[in-house]
C-alpha positions as CSV (number, residue, x, y, z in Angstrom):
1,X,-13.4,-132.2,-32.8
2,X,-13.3,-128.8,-30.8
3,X,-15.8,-126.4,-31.6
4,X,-14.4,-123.6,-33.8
5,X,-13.6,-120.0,-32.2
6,X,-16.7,-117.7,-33.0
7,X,-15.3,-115.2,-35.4
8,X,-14.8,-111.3,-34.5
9,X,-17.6,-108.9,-35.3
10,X,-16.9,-105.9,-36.8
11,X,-18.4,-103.7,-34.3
12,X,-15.6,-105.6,-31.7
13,X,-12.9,-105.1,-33.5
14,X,-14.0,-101.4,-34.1
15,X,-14.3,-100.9,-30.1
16,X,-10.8,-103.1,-29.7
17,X,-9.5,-100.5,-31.5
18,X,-10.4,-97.5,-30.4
19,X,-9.7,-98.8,-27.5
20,X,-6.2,-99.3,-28.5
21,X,-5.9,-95.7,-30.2
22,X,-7.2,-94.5,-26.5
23,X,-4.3,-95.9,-24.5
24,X,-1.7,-95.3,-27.1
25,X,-3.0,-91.5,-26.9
26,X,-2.8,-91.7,-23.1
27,X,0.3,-93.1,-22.6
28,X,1.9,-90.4,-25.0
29,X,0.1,-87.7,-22.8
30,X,1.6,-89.3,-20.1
31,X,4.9,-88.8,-21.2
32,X,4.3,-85.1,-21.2
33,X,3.1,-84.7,-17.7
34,X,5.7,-82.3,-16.2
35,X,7.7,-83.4,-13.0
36,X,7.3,-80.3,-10.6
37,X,10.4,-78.7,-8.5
38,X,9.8,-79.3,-4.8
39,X,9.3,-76.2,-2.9
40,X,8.9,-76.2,0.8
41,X,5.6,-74.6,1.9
42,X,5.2,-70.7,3.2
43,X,4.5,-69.7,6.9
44,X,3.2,-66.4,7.8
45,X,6.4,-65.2,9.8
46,X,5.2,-61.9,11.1
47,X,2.9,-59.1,11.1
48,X,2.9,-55.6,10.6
49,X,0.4,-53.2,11.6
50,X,0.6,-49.0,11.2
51,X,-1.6,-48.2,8.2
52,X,-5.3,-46.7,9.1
53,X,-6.9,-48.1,5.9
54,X,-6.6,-50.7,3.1
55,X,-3.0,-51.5,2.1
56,X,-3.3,-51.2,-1.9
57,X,0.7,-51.3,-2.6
58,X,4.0,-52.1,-2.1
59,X,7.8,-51.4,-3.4
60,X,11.1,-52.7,-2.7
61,X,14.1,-51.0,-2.2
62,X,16.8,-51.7,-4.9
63,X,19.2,-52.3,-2.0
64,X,16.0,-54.8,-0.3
65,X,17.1,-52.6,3.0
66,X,13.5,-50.8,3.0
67,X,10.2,-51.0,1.5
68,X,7.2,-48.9,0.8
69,X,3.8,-49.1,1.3
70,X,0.7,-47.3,0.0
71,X,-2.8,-47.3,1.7
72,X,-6.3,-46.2,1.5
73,X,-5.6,-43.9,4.6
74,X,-4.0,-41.5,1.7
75,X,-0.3,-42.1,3.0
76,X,3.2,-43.8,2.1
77,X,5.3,-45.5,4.7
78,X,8.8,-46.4,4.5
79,X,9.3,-49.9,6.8
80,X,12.6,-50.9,8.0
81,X,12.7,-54.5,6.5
82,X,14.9,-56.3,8.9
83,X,13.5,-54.9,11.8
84,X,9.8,-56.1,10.4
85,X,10.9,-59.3,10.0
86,X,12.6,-59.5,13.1
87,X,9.2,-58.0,15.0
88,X,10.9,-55.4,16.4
89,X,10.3,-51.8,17.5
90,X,11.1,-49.0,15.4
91,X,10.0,-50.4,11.7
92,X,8.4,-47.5,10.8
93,X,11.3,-44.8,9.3
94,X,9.0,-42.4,7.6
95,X,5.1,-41.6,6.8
96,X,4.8,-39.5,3.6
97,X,1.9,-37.7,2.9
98,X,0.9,-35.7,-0.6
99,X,-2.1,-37.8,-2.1
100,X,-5.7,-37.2,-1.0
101,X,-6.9,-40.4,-2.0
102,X,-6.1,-43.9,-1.7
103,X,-2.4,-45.0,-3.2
104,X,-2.5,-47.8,-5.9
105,X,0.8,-47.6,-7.2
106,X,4.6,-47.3,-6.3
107,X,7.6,-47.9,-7.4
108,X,11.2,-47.0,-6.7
109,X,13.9,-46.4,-9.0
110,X,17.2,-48.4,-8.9
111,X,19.0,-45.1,-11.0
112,X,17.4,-42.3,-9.3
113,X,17.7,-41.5,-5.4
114,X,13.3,-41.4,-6.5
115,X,10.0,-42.8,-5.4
116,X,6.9,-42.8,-8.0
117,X,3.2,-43.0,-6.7
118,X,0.2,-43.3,-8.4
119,X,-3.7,-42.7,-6.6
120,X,-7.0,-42.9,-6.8
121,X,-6.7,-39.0,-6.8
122,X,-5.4,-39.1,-10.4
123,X,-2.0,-37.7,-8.8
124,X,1.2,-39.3,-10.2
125,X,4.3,-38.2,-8.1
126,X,7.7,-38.0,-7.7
127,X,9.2,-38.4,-4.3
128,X,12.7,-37.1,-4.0
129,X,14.6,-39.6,-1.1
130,X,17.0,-37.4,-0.1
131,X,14.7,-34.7,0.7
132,X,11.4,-37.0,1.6
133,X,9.1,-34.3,-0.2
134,X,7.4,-34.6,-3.7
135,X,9.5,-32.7,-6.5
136,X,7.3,-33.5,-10.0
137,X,4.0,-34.0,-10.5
138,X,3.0,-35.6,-13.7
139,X,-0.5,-34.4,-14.9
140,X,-2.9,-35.8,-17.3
141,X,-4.8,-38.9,-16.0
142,X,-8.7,-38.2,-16.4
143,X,-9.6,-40.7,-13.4
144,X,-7.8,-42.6,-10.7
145,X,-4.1,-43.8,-11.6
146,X,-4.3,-48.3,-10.6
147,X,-0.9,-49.2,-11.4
148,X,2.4,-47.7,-12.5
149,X,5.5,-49.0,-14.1
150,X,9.4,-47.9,-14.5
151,X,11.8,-48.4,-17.4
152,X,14.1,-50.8,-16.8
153,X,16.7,-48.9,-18.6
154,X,15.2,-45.5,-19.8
155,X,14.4,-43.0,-17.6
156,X,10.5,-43.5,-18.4
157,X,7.5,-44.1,-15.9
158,X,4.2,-45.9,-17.2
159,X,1.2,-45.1,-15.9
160,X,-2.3,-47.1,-16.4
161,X,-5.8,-46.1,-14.9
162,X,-9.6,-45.7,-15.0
163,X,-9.9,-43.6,-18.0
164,X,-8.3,-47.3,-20.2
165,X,-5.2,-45.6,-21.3
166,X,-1.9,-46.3,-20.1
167,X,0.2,-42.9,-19.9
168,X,4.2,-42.8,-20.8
169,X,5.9,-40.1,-19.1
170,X,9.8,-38.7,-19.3
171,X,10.6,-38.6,-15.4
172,X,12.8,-35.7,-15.9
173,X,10.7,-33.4,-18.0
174,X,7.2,-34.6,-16.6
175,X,6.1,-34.3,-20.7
176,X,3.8,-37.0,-21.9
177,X,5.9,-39.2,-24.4
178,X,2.4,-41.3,-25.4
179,X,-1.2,-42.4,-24.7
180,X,-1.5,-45.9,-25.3
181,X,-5.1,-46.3,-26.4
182,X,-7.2,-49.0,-27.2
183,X,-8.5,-50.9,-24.2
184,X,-12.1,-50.4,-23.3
185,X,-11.5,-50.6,-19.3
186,X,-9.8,-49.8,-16.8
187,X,-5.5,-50.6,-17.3
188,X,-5.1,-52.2,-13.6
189,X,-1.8,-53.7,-13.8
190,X,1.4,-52.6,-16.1
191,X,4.6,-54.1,-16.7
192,X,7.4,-53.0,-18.5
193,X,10.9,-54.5,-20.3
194,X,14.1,-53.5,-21.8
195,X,13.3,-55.2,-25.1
196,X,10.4,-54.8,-27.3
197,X,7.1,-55.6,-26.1
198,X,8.6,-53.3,-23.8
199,X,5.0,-52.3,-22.0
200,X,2.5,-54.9,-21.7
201,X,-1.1,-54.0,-19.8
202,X,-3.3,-55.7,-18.8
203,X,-7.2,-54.6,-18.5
204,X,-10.6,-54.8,-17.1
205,X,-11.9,-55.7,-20.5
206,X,-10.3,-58.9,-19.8
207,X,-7.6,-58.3,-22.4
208,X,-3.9,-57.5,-22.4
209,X,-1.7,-55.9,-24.9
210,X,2.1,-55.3,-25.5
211,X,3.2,-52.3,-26.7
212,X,5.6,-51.3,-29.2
213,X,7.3,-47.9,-27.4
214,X,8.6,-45.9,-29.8
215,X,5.3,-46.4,-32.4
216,X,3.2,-46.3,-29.2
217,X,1.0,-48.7,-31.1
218,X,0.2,-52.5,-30.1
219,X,2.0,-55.6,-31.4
220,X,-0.2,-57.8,-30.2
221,X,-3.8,-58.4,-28.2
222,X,-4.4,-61.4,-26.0
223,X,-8.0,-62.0,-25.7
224,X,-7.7,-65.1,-24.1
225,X,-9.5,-64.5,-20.4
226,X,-13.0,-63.9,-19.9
227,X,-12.6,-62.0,-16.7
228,X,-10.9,-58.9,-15.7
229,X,-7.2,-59.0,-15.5
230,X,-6.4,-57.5,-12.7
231,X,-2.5,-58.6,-12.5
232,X,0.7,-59.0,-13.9
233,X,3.5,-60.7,-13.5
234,X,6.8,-60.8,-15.1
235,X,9.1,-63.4,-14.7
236,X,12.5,-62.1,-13.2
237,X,15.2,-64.2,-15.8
238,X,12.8,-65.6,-18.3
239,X,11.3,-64.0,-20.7
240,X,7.4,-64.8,-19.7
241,X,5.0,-63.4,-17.7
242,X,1.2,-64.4,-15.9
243,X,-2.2,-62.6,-15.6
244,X,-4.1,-63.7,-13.2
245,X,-8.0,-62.8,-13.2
246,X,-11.0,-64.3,-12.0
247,X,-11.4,-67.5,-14.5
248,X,-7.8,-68.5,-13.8
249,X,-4.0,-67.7,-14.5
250,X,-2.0,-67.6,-17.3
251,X,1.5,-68.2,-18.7
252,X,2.9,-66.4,-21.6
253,X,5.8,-66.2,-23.7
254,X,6.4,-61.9,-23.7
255,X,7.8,-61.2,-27.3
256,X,5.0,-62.4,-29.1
257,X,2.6,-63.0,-26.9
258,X,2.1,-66.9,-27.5
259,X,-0.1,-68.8,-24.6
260,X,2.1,-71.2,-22.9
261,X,-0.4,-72.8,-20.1
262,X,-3.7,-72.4,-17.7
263,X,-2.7,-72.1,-13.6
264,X,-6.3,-73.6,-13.0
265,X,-7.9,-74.2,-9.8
266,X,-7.7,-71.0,-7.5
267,X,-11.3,-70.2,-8.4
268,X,-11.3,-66.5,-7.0
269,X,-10.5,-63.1,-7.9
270,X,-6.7,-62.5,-8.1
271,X,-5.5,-59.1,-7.1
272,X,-2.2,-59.9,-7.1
273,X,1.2,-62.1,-8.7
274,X,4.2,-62.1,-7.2
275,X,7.0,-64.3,-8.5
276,X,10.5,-65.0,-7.4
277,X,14.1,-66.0,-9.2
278,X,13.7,-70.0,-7.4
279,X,10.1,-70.5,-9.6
280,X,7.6,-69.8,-6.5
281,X,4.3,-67.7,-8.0
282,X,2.1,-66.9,-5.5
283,X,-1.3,-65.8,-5.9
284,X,-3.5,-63.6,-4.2
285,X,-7.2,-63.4,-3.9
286,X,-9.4,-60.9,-3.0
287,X,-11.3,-63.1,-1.0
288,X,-8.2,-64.1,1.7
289,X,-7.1,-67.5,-0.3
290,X,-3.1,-67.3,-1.1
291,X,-1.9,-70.4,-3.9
292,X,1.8,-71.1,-4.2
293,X,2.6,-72.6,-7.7
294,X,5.4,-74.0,-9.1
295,X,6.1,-71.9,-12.1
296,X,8.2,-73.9,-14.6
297,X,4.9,-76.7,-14.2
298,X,2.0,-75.0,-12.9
299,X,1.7,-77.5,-10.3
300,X,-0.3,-75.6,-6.8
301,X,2.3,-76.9,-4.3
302,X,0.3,-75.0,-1.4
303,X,-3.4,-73.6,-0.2
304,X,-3.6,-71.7,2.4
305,X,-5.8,-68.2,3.5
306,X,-4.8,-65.7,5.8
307,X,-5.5,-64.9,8.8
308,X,-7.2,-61.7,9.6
309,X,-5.8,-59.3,12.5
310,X,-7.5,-59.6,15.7
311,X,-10.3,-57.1,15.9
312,X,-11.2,-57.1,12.1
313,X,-13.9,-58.8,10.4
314,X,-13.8,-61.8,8.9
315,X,-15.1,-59.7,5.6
316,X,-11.7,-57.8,5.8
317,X,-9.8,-61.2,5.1
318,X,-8.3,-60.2,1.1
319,X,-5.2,-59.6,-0.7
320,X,-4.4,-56.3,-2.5
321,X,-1.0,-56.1,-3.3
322,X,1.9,-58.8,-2.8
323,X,5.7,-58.6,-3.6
324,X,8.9,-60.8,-3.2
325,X,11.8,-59.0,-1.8
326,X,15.0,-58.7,-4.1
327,X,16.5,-61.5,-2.4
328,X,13.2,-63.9,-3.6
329,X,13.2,-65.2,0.4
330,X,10.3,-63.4,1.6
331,X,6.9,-63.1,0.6
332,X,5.2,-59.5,1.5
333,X,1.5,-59.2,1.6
334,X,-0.8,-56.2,1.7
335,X,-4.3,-56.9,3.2
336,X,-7.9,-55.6,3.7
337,X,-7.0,-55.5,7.5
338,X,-4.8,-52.8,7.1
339,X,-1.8,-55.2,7.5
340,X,1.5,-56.1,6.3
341,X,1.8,-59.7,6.4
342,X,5.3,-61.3,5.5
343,X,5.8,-65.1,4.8
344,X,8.9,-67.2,5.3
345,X,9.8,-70.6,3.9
346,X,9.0,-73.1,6.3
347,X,13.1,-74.4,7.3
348,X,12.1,-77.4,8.6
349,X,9.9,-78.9,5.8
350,X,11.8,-81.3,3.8
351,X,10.7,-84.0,0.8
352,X,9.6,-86.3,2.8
353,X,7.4,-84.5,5.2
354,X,5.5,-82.3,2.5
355,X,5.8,-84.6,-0.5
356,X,4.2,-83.7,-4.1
357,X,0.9,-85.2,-4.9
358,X,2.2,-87.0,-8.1
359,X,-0.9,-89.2,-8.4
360,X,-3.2,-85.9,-8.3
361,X,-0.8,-83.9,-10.5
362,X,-1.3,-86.8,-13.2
363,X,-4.9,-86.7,-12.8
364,X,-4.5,-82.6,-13.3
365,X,-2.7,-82.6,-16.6
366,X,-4.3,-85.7,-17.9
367,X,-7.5,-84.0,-17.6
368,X,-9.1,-82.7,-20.8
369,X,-9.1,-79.1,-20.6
370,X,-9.9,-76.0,-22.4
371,X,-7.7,-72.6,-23.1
């Protein structure tokens, strides 16, 4: 007679299963693993040089015809966009000057033949276009002015800086509407929407708040980083936004503030977001390392770091500032060499020559992970 089967222990069938539960709990993770949009990768298309200093920031014209950039050498220059991209002579239109410190903020209207700047000279001012000369100045900022903001549908300009407030100010009678109050740092990045939150900041004490307007008091507080947060992002249709800072990046549902996911993986400090209408984020670090995501996912469809302009140090290789233009095919970068760097979409990239790394994308989101 055959020898009977030994029976199961109890400690087996235990291990069987949670080895069972293990898989099942896998497999339905699995299913959740996002399929990322193929983007074809970026290529540094050309280079702009004019600025004597740092350039700390940039603006689009609403008509994407011109931009504007502001440096550390204390002045604003108007750039001919086609003719930068193109590399041809004659980019420069205009250099403004009116700050005597280095320019961390501008913006320019789409209502209002106006240009706002904000500096490290605590200076907020109002640049008439038709006249190329400043027209209001907007007093009240205790230390240097890092980031400033427009209404998109009130005639309103935000303001954030080193003394941890942000500042609301009516463009047309320069009077100071509010003080939003209660960060404990510096206010380094500001963004701003027609519906309530309709300011949210983001601080050095590693914490960002949206704002409701007319109480000027917060509706929420996002304490989720550990590190500064030193940028902002909104998203141009949907309504979410990102912070980037030096732990890693984050997506979140605006109205109430609810964490959606972690960008992880570009371990440096990120000065700057910039986000286009096709789902491209790209972000900026101040150490020279650029990451192009795919937003809907999070999935990094691109490393790459810059490359520094000939004569500068290798030390001068960082991000400050970085902007789509309105038409979302162009990537503009201001950079510790004291250049304008804009990036193209590389034409002939397709599918099959720059794939999407499904098997390390798995690996990614079936990672345990932490908020």
């Amino acid at each position: 007679a055959a020898a009977a089967a030994p029976a199961a222990t109890p400690a087996a069938a235990v291990a069987e299963g949670s080895l069972a539960i293990i898989a099942a709990a896998r497999k339905r993770r699995e299913a959740k693993v996002p399929v990322p949009q193929w983007h074809a990768p970026w290529r540094l298309s050309a280079v702009i040089s004019g600025h004597l200093g740092w350039v700390r920031s940039i603006a689009f014209d609403p008509g994407n015809e011109w931009f504007a950039t502001g440096s550390s050498d204390r002045t604003i220059k108007i750039w001919d966009l086609a003719k930068c991209s193109a590399g041809l002579e004659g980019g420069l239109r205009l250099t403004l000057t009116g700050h005597i410190s280095a320019i961390r903020g501008l913006a320019v209207s789409d209502r209002h033949p106006y240009m706002f700047s904000a500096g490290e000279d605590k200076k907020v001012l109002c640049w008439d276009l038709e006249y190329n000369r400043t027209i209001r100045h907007y007093h009240g900022h205790l230390s240097g002015v890092y980031s400033l903001a427009l209404h998109p549908t009130l005639d309103i300009l935000c303001t954030g800086g080193r003394d941890a407030v942000c500042r609301v100010w009516d463009i047309r009678t320069k009077h100071e509407i509010h003080v939003l109050g209660g960060h404990d740092g510096t206010v380094g990045s500001v963004l701003t929407h027609g519906v309530d939150p309709q300011i949210v900041t983001g601080s050095y004490d590693s914490t960002i708040k949206g704002w409701d307007l007319i109480a000027g008091k917060p509706l929420y507080t996002l304490t989720h980083h550990k590190k500064a947060v030193r940028s902002l992002v909104a998203h141009p249709t949907e309504f979410s936004f990102m912070s980037g800072a030096a732990d890693n990046m984050k997506k979140w549902a605006t109205r109430d503030g609810t964490f959606i996911k972690n960008f992880g993986g570009h371990k440096a400090v990120i000065n700057a977001l910039a986000l286009n209408e096709d789902g491209v984020l790209a972000s900026c670090a101040d150490n020279g390392t650029m990451q192009m995501w795919d937003y809907n996912s999070g999935y990094c469809f691109q490393k790459q770091e810059t490359i520094v302009q000939p004569g500068s140090l290798d030390a001068e290789a960082g991000f400050y500032a970085a902007t789509f233009d309105k038409s979302g095919s162009r990537l503009l970068t201001c950079e510790a060499d004291k250049t304008i760097k804009i990036w193209k979409e590389d034409d002939e990239a397709t599918e099959e020559t720059y794939p999407i790394d499904m098997e390390g994308w798995r690996n990614y989101c079936l990672a345990p992970k932490r908020r």
